[in-house]
VOGU-3710 file (C-alpha; in Angstrom, 3 decimals, decimal comma):
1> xxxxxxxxxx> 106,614/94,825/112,068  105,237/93,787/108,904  104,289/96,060/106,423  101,534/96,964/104,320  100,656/100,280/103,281  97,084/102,413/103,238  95,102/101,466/100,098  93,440/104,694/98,311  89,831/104,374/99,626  88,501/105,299/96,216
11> xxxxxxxxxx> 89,641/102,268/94,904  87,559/98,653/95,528  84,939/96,475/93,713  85,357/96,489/90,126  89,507/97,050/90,003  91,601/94,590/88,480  94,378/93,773/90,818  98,154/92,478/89,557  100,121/90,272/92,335  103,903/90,477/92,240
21> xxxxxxxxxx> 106,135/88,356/94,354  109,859/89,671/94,747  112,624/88,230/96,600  112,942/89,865/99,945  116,396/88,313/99,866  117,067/90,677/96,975  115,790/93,770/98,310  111,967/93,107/97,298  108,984/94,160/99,209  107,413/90,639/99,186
31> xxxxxxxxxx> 104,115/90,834/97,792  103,064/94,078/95,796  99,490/94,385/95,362  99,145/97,194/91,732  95,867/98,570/90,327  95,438/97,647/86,806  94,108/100,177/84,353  92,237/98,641/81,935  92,595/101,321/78,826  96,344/100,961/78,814
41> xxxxxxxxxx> 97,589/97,778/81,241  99,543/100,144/83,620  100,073/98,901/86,617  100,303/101,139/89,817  101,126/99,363/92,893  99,155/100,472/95,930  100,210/98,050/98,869  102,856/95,354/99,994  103,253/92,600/102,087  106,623/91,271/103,489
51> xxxxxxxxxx> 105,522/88,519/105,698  106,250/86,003/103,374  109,827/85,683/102,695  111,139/85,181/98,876  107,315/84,489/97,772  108,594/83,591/94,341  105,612/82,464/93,007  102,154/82,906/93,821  98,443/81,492/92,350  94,926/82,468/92,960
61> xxxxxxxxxx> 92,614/80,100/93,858  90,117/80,591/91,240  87,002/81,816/92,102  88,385/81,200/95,561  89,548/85,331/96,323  92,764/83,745/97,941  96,126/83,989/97,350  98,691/81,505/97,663  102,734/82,308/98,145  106,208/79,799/98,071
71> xxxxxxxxxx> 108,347/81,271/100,701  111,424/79,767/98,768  113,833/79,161/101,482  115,354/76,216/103,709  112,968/74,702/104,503  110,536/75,663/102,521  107,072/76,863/103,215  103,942/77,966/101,384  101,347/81,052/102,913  97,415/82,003/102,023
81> xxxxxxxxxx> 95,896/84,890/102,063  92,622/86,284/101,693  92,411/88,822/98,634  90,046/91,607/99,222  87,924/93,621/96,593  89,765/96,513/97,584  93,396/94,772/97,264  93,947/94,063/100,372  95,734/91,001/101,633  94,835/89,102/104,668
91> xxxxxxxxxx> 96,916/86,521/105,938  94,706/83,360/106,769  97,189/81,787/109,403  101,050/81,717/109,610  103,586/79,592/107,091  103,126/75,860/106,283  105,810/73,905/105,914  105,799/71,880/102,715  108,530/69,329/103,915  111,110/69,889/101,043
101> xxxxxxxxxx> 113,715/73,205/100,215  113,582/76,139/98,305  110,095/75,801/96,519  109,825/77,528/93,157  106,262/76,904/92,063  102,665/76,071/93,231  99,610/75,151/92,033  95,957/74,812/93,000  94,380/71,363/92,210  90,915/70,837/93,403
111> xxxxxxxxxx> 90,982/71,335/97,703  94,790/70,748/97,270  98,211/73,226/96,821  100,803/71,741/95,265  104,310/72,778/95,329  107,422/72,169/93,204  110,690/72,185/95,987  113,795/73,032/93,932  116,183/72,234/96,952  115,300/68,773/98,280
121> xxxxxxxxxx> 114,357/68,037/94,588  110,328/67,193/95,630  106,473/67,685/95,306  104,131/68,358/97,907  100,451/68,173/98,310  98,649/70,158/101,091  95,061/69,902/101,973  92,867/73,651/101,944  90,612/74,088/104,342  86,792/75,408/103,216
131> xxxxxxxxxx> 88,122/79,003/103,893  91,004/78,269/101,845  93,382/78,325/104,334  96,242/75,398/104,486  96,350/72,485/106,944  99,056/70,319/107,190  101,082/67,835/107,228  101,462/67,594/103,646  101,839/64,767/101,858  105,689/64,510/100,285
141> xxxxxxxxxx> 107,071/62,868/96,694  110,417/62,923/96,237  111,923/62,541/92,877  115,046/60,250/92,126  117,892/60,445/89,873  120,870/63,054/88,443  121,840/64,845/85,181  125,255/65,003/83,234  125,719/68,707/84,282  128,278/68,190/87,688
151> xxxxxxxxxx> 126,640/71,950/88,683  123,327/71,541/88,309  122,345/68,356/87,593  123,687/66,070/90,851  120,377/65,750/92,183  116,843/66,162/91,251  115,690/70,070/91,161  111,397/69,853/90,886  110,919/73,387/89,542  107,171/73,100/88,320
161> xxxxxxxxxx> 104,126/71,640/89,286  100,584/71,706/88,044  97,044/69,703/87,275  96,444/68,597/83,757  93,583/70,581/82,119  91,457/67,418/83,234  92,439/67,781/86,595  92,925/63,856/86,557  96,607/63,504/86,740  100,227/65,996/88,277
171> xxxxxxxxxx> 102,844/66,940/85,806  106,269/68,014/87,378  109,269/69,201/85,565  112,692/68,430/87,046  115,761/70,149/85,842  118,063/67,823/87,617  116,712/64,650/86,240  115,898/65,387/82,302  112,459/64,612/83,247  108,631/65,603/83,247
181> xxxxxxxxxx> 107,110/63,084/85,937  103,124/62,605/85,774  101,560/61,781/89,113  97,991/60,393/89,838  96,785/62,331/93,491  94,874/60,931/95,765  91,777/63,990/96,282  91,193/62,153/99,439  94,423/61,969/100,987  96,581/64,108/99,104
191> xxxxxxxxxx> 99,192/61,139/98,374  101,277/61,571/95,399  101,954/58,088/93,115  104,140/57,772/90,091  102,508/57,000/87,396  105,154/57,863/84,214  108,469/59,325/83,352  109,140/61,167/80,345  112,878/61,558/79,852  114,326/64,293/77,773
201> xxxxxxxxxx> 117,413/64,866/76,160  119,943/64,244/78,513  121,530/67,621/80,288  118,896/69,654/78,563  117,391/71,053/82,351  114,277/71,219/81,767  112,271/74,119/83,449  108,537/74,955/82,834  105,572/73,617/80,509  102,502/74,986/79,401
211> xxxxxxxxxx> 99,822/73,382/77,672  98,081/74,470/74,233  94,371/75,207/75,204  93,505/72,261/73,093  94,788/69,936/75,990  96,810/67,565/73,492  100,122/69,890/73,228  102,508/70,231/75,516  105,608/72,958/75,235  108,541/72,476/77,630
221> xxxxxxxxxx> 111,252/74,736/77,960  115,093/73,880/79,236  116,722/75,881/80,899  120,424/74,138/80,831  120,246/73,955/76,874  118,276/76,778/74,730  115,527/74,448/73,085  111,875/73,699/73,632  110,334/70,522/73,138  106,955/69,807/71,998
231> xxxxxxxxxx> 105,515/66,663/73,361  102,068/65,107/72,764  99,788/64,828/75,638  97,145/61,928/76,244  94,446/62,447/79,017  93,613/59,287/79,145  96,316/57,109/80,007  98,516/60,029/81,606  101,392/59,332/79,422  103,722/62,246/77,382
241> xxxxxxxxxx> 105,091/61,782/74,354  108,097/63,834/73,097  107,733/65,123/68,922  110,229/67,441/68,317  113,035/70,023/69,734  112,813/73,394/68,491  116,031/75,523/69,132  115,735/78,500/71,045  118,070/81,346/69,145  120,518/82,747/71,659
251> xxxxxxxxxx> 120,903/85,779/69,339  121,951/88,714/71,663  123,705/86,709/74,434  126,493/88,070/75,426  129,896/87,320/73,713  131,322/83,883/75,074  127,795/83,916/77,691  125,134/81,170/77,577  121,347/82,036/77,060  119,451/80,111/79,947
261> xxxxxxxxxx> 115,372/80,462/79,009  112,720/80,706/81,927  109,150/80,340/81,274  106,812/79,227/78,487  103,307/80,905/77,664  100,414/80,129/74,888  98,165/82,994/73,879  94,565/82,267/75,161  93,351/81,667/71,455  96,175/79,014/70,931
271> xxxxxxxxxx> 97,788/81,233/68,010  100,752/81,941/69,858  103,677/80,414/71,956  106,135/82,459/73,617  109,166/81,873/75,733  111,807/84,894/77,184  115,135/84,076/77,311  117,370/85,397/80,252  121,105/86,149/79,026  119,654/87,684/75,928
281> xxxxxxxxxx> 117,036/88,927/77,590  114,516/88,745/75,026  110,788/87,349/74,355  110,503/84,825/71,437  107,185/84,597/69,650  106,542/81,176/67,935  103,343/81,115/65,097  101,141/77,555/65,709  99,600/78,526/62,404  101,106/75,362/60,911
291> xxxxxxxxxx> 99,128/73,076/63,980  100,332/73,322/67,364  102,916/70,658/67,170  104,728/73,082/64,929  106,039/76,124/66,619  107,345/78,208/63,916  109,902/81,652/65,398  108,219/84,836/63,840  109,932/87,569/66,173  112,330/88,245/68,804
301> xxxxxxxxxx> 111,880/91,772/71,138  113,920/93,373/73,957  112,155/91,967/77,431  112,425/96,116/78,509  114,663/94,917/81,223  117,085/91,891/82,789  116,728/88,404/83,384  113,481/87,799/82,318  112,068/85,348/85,125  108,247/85,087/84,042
311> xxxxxxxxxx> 105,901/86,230/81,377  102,122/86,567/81,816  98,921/87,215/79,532  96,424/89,444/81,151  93,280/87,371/81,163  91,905/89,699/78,230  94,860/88,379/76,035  95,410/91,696/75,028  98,525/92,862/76,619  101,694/90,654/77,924
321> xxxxxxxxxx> 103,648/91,446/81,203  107,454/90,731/81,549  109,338/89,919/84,568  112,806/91,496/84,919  114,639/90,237/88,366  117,735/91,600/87,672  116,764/95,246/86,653  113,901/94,990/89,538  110,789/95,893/87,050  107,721/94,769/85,055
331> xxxxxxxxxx> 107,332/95,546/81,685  104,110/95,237/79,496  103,496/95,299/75,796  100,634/95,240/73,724  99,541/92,244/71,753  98,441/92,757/67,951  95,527/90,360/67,310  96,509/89,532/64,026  100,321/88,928/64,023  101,033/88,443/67,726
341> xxxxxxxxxx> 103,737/90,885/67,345  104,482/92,986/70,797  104,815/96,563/71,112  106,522/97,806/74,305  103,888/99,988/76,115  105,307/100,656/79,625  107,065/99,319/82,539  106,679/100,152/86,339  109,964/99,410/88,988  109,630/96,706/91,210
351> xxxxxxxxx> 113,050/95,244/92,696  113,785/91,641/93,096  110,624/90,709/91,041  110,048/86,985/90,655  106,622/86,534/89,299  103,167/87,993/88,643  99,203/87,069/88,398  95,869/88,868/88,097  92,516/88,736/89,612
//
């Protein structure tokens, strides 16, 4: 039977909740629903959910009180559920399928849920119903072309996927292809065109973007070759413009090893980027103080654990949550205001873990 365990009745309207997803695959509980405490950012999870196999990523609708979940497997399939004040989950129906393989990464666009599918090297758009449950089919975009890397690289790999800050136009990264595809969608139907292809440096395996909060700046981070790019962004005719490649130190890897980064973040005041680097397991912080087409490295920390898969702000900007999969834990640290600098403040165990979010 699936599980989820008793809440503590005490708890309800007014807590701040943290989601984690964990690999079941890897000896994860699924979906971990913690209790935030907002003096010091600990997080104490209460309940879990392991209907959802591998739920790698999740997203809140916002505003919404659901909760979205990749089950990243072959085939692939996506889950809702409805997030209570009092943390608990409620599944709104069983699995859709999403029509590709091994999805790493969703997004909520409008009454759509996009998903990234690593496997079949694809996006996929799937209409949300008033409640915010899914209804399918959804509609499917698959990407075209290879990489130099004969590993990695034979194939497209789609391994993000999210609006623009306009909501007008679909940006998807692919690690097989060099590539960051933009994509006009159809509200109406949920079709998926090609509208542009911005090619990177060739065997670089590009992995995840984030946008500065000014909406012009674009950071993408490659996983295949330590380096981040910083492209220029233009709303208006959907198109991405590469600037410059800024190398991503693989101090601390281990002797002989490659560093392979994971995830990109900017601070909610646009002061900061940040990007943590599996291999040397570390979190760099980059200054924009110079404009934020110039990243500029100011500090490198231990990530508290292994294999740093994703890094979060809380939505107060004051604190910033690592993702260990390998050492199964989540570690936070404390944001100075000033510098940016991070100051390890705690960690709580949570094996497999893939990702997390906040209400």
């Amino acid at each position: 039977m699936p599980s989820q365990s008793v809440l503590n009745g005490r708890e309800g309207i007014g807590v701040q909740w943290a989601y984690i997803g964990s690999f079941t695959s890897g000896g994860g509980r699924g979906i971990t629903v913690a209790a935030v405490d907002p003096a010091t950012g600990a997080l104490t999870p209460r309940t879990s959910v392991d209907t959802v196999v591998n739920p790698s990523c999740l997203a809140l609708a916002p505003g919404a009180g659901v909760l979205y979940a990749v089950s990243d497997t072959e085939p692939g399939a996506v889950a809702a559920f409805r997030a209570g004040a009092d943390g608990s989950l409620t599944a709104l129906g069983p699995p859709v399928d999403v029509g590709g393989s091994g999805p790493t990464h969703l997004a909520v666009a409008g009454r759509r849920l996009l998903t990234a599918n690593y496997g079949s090297g694809s996006i996929s758009s799937l209409a949300l119903e008033p409640d915010g449950s899914l209804a399918g089919p959804p509609a499917v975009l698959a990407h075209r072309g290879s990489g130099p890397d004969p590993e990695r690289q034979r194939g497209p790999h789609a391994h993000q996927v999210l609006p623009d800050p306009g909501g007008r136009w679909v940006l998807s990264v692919d690690l097989g292809t060099d590539s960051v595809r933009v994509c006009a969608l159809d509200r109406a139907t949920g079709e998926l065109r090609l509208h542009a292809e911005t090619a990177l440096r060739a065997g670089s395996g590009p992995r995840h973007l984030a946008f500065h909060p000014d909406g012009e700046v674009v950071y993408v981070l490659h996983e295949l070759e330590p380096q981040m790019t910083v492209c220029r962004w233009d709303p208006a005719s959907g198109r991405l413009e590469p600037l410059a490649e800024v190398a991503i130190d693989p101090e601390g890897a281990p002797e002989g090893g490659r560093v392979h980064p994971s995830v990109v973040c900017v601070s909610h005041d646009g002061r900061f980027a940040r990007a943590a680097v599996r291999g040397s397991n570390t979190v760099l912080t980059f200054s924009l103080s110079d404009g934020a087409e110039k990243p500029r490295l100011t500090s490198s920390v231990d990530c508290g654990g292994v294999w740093p898969r994703d890094l979060v702000a809380d939505p107060s900007g004051r604190r910033l949550y690592v993702v260990n999969e390998w050492s199964g834990d989540i570690t936070w640290f404390d944001v100075d205001a000033d510098s940016g600098q991070l100051r390890r403040a705690g960690a709580v165990a949570v094996p497999a873990a893939a990702c997390v979010v906040f209400s």
